[in-house]
Backbone as JSON Lines, residues from 0, in Angstrom:
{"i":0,"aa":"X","n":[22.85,-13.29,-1.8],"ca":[21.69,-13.94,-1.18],"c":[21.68,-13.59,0.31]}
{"i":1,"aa":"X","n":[20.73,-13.14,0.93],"ca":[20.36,-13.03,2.43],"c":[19.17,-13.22,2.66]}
{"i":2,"aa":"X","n":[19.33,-14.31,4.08],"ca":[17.9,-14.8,4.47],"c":[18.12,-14.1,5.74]}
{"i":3,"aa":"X","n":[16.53,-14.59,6.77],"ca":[16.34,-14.16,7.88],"c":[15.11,-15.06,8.47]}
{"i":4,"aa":"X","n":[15.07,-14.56,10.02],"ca":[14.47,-15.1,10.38],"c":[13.79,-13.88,11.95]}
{"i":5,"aa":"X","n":[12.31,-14.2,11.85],"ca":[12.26,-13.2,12.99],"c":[10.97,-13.53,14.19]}
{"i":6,"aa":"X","n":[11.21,-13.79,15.5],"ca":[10.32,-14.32,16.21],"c":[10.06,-13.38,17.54]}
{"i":7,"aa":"X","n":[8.34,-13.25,17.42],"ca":[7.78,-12.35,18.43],"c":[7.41,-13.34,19.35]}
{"i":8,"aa":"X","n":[7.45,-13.14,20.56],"ca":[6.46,-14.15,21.67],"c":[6.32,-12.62,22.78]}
{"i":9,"aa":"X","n":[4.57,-12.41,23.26],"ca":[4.91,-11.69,24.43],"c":[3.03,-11.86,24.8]}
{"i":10,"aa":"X","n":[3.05,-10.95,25.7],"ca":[1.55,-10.66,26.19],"c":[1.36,-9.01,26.27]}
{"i":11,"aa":"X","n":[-0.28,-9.24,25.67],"ca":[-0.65,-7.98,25.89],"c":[-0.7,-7.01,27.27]}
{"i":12,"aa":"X","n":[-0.59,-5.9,27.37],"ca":[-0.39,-5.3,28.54],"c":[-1.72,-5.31,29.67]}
{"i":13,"aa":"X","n":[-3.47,-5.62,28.52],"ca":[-4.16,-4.9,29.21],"c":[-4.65,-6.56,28.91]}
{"i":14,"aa":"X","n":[-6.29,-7.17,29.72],"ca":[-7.02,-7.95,29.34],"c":[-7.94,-7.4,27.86]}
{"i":15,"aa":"X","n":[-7.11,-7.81,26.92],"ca":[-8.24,-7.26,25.46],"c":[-8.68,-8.64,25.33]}
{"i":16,"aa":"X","n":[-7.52,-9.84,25.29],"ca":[-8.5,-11.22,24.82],"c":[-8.92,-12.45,25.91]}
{"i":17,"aa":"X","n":[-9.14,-13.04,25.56],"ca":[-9.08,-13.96,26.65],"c":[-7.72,-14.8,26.78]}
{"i":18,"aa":"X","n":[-6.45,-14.92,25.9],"ca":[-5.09,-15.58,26.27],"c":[-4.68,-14.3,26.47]}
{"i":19,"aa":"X","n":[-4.42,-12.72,26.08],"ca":[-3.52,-12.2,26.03],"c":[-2.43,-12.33,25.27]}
{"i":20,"aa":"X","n":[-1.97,-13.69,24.6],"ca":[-0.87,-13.75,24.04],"c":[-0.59,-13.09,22.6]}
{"i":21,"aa":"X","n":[0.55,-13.3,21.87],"ca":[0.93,-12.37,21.08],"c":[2.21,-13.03,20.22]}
{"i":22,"aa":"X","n":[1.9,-13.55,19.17],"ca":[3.45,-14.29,18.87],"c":[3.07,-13.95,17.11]}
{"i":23,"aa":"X","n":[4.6,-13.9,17.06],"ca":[4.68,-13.3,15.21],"c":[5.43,-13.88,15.38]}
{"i":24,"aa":"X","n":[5.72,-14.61,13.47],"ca":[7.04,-15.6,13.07],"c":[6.84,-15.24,11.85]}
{"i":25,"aa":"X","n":[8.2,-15.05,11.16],"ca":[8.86,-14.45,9.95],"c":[10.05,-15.26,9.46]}
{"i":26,"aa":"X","n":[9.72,-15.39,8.05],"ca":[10.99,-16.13,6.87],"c":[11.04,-15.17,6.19]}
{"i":27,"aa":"X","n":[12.66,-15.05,5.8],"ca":[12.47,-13.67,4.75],"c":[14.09,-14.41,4.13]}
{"i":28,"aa":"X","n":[13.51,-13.7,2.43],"ca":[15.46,-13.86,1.61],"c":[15.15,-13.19,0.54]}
{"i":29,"aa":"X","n":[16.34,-12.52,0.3],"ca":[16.49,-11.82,-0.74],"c":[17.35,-11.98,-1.8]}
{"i":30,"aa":"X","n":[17.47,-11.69,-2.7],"ca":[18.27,-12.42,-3.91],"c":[18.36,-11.19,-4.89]}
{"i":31,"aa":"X","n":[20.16,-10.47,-5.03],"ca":[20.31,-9.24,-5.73],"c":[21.45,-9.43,-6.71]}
{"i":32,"aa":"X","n":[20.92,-9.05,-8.15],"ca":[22.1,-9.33,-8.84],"c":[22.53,-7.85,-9.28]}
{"i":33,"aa":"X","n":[23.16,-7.59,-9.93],"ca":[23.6,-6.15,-10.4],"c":[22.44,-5.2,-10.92]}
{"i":34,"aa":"X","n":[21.21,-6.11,-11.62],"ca":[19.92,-5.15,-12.0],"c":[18.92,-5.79,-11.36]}
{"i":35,"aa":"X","n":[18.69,-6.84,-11.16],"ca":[17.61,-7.67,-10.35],"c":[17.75,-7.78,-8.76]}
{"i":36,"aa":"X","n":[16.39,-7.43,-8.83],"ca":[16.23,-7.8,-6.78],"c":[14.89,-8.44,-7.4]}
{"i":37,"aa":"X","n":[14.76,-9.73,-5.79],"ca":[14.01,-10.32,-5.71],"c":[13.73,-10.81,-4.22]}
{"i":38,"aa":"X","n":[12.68,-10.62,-3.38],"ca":[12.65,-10.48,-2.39],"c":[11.28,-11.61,-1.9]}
{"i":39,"aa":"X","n":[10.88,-12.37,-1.19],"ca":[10.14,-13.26,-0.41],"c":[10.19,-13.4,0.83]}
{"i":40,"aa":"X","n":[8.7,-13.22,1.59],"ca":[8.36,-12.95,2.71],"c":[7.42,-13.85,3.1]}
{"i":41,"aa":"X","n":[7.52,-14.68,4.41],"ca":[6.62,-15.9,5.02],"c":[6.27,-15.47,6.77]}
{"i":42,"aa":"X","n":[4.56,-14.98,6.69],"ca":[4.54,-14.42,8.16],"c":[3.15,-15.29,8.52]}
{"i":43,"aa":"X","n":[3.85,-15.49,9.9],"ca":[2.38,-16.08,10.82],"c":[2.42,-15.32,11.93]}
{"i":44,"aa":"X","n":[0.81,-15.35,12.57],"ca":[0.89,-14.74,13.73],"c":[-0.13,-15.06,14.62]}
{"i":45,"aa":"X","n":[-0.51,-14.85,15.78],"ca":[-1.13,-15.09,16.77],"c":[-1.56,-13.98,17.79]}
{"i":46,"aa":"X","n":[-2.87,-13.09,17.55],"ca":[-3.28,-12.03,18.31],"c":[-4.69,-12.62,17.83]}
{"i":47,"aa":"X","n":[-5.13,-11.78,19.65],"ca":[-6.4,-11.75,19.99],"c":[-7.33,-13.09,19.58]}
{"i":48,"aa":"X","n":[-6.53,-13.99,20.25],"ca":[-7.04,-15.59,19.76],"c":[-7.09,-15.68,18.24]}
{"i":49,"aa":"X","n":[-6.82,-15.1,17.6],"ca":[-6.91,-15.41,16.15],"c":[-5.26,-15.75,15.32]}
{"i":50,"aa":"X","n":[-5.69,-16.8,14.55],"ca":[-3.8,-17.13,13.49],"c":[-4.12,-16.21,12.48]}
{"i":51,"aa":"X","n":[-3.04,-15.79,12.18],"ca":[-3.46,-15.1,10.69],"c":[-1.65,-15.94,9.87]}
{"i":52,"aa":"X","n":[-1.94,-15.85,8.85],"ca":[-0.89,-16.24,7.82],"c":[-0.63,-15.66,6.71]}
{"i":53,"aa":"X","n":[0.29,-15.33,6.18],"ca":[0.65,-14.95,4.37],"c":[1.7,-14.86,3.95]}
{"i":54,"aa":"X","n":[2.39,-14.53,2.73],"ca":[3.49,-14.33,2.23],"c":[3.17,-13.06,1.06]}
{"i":55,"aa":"X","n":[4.55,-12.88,0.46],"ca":[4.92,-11.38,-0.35],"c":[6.24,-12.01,-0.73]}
{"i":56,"aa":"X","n":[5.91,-11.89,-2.35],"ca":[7.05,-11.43,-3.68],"c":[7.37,-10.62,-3.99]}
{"i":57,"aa":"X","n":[8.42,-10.17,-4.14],"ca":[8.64,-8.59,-4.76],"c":[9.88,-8.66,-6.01]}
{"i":58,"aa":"X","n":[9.62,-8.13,-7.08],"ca":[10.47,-8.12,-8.18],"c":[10.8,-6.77,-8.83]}
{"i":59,"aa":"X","n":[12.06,-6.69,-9.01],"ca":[12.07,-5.22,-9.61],"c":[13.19,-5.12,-10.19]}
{"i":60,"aa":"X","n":[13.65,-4.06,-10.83],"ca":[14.6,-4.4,-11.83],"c":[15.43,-2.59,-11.56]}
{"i":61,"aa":"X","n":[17.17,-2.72,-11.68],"ca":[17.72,-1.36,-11.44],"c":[17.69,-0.76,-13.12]}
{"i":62,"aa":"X","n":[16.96,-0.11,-13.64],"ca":[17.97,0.68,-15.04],"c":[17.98,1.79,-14.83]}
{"i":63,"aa":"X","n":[18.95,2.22,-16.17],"ca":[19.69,3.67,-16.56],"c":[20.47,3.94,-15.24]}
{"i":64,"aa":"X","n":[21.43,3.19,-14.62],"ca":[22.1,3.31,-13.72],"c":[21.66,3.14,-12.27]}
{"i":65,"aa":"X","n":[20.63,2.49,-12.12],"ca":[19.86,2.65,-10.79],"c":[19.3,3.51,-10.56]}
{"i":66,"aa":"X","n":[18.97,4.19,-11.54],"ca":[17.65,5.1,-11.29],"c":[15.95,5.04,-11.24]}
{"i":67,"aa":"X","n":[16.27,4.45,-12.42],"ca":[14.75,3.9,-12.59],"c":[14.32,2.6,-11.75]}
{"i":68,"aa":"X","n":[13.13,2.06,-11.69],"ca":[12.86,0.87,-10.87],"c":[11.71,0.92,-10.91]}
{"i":69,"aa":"X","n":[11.4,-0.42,-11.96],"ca":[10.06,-0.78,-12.59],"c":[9.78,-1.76,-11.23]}
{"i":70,"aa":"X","n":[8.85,-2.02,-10.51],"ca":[8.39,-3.1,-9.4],"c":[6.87,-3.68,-9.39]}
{"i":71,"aa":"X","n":[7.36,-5.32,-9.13],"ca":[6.22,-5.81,-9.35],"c":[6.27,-6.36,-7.91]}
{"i":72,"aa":"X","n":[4.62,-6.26,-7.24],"ca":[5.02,-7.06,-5.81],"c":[3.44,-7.91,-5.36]}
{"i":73,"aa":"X","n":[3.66,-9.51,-4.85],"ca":[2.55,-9.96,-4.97],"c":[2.35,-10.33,-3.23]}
{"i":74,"aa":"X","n":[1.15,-10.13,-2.68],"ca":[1.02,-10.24,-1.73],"c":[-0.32,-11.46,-1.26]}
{"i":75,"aa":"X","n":[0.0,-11.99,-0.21],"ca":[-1.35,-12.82,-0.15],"c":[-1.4,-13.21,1.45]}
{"i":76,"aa":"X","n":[-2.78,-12.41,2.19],"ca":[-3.19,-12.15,3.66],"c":[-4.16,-13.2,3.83]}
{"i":77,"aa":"X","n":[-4.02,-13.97,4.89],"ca":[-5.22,-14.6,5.03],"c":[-5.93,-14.41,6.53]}
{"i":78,"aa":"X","n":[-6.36,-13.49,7.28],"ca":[-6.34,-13.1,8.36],"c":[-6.66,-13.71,9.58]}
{"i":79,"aa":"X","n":[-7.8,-14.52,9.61],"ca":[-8.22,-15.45,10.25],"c":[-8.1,-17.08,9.31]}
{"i":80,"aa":"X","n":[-7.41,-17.77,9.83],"ca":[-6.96,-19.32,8.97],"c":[-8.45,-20.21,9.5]}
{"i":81,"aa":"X","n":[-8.92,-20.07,10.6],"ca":[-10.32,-20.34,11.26],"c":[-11.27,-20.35,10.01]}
{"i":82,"aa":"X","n":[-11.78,-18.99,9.75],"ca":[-12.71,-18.21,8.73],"c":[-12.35,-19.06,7.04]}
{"i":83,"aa":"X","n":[-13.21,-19.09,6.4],"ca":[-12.91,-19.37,4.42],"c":[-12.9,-18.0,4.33]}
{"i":84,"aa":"X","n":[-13.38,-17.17,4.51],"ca":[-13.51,-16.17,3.84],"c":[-12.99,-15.03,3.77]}
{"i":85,"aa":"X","n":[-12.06,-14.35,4.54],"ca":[-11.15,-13.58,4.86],"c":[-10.22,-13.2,4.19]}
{"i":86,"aa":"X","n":[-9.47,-13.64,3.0],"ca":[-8.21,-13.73,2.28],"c":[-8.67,-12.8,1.67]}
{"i":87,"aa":"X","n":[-6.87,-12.23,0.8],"ca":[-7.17,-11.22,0.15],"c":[-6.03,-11.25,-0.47]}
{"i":88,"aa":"X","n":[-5.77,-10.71,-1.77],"ca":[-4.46,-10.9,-2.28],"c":[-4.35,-9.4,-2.88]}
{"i":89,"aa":"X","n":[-3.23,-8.72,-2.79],"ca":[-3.25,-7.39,-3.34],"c":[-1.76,-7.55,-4.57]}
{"i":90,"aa":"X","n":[-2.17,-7.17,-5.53],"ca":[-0.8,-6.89,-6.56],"c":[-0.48,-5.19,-6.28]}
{"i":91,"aa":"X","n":[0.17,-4.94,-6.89],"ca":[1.27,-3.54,-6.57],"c":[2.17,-3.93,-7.8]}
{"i":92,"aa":"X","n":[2.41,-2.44,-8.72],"ca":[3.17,-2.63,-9.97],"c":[3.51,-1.24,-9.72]}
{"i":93,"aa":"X","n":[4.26,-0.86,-10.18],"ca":[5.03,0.74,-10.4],"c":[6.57,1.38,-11.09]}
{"i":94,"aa":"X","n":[6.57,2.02,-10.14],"ca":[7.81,2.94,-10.73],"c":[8.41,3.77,-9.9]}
{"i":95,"aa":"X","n":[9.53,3.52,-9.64],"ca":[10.45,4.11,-8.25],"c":[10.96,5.13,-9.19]}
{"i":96,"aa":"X","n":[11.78,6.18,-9.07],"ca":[12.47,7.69,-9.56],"c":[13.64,7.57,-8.91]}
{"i":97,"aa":"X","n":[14.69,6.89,-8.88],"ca":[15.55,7.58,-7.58],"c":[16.55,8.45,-7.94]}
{"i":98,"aa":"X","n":[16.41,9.99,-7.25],"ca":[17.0,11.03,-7.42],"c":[18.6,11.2,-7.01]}
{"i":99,"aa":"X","n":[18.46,10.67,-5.83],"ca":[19.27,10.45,-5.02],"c":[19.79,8.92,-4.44]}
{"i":100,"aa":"X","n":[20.67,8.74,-3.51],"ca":[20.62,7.36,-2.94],"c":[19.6,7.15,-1.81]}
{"i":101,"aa":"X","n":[19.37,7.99,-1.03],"ca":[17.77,8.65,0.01],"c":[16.88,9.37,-0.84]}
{"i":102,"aa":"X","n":[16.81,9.27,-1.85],"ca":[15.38,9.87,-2.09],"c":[14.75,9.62,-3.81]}
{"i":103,"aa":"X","n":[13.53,9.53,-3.63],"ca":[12.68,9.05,-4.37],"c":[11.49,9.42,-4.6]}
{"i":104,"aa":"X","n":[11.15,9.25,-5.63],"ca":[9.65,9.33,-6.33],"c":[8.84,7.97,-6.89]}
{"i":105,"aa":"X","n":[7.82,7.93,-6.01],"ca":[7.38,6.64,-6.05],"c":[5.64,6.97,-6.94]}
{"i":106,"aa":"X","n":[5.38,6.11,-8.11],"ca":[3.85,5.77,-8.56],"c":[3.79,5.04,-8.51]}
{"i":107,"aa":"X","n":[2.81,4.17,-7.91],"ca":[2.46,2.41,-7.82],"c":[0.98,2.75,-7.86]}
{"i":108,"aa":"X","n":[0.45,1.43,-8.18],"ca":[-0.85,1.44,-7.92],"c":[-0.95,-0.13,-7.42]}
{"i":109,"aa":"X","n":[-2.06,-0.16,-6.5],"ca":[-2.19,-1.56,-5.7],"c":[-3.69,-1.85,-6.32]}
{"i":110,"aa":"X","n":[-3.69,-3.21,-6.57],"ca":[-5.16,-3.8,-6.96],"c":[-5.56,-4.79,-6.08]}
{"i":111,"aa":"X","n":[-6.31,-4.75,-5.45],"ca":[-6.52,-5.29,-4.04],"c":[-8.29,-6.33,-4.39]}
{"i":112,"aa":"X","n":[-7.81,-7.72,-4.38],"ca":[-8.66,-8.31,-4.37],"c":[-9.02,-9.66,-3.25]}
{"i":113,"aa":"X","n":[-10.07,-8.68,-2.2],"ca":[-10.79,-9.33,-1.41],"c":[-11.43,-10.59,-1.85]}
{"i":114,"aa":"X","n":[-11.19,-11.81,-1.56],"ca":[-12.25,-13.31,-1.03],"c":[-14.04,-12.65,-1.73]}
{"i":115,"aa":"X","n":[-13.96,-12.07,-0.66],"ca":[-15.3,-11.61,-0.22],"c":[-15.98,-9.83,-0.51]}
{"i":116,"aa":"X","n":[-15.16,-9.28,-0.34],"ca":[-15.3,-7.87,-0.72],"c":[-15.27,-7.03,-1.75]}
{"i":117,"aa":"X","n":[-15.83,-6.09,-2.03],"ca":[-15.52,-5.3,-3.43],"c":[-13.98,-5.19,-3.82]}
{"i":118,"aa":"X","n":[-13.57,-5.23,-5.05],"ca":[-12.4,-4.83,-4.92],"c":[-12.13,-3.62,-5.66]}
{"i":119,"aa":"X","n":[-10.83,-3.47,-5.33],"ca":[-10.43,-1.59,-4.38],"c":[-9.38,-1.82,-5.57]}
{"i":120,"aa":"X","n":[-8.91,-0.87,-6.14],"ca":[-7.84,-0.03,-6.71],"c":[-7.55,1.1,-6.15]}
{"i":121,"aa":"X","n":[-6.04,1.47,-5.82],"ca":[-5.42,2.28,-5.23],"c":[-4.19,2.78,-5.58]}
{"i":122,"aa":"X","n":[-3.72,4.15,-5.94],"ca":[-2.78,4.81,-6.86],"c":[-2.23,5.4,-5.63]}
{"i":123,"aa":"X","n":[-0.68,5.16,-5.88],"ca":[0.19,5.99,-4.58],"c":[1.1,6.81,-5.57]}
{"i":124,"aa":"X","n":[1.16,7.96,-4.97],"ca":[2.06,8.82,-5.15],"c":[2.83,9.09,-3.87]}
{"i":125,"aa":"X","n":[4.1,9.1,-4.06],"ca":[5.12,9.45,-3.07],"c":[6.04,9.9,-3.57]}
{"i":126,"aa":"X","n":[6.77,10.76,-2.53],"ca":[7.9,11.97,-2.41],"c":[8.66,11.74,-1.49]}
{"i":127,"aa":"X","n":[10.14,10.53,-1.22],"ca":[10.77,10.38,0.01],"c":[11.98,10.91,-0.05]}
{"i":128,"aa":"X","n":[12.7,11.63,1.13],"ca":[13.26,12.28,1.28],"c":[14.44,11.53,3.12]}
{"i":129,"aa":"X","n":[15.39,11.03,2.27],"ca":[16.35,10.4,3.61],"c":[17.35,11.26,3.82]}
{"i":130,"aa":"X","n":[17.41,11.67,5.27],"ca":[18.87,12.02,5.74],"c":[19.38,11.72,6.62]}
């Protein structure tokens, strides 16, 4: 089990808003057993006079030796807490490859459903490469 914790406070460099200010706050823990990870994320923030808020689940599972990695991950943005209408929640499901211990082949696809907006489907392909 590992948690965290992470806190921004500062000001912008130029006049963009009328405070200038700038503050992010983060909860985070993770939870790994020999095939299971499970990961939760709690963020607020404060730019350009606006709060924004959300959190992120992430579930995924190691097989055939830690190679494979089926992932499910749930996300939920609410950008302006002011506004009803702004939120958006995106799912993400896939399939990690890992070749290596740095490197990977990633297919996910994200289903992204806007409050208010059309919603978007989106297929990632990736090729990562660590050294």
């Amino acid at each position: 089990l590992r948690v965290g914790a992470s806190w921004y406070d500062g000001r912008w460099p130029q006049p963009i808003n009328s405070s200038h200010l700038r503050r992010r706050q983060g909860l985070e823990a993770q939870w790994q057993s020999r095939n299971l990870l499970l990961t939760a994320e709690l963020i607020k923030s404060f730019d350009y006079d606006h709060e924004a808020k959300g959190w992120v689940v992430l579930a995924s599972l190691f097989l055939s030796q830690g190679r494979i990695q089926p992932i499910f991950r749930y996300e939920s943005l609410d950008r302006d807490v002011t506004l009803g209408n702004d939120d958006e929640k995106i799912i993400t499901y896939g399939l990690n490859w890992h070749l290596a211990p740095r490197t990977k082949f990633q297919i996910n696809q994200e289903l992204h459903r806007p409050k208010t907006d059309k919603k978007r489907n989106i297929f990632l392909i990736q090729f990562q490469i660590g050294f």
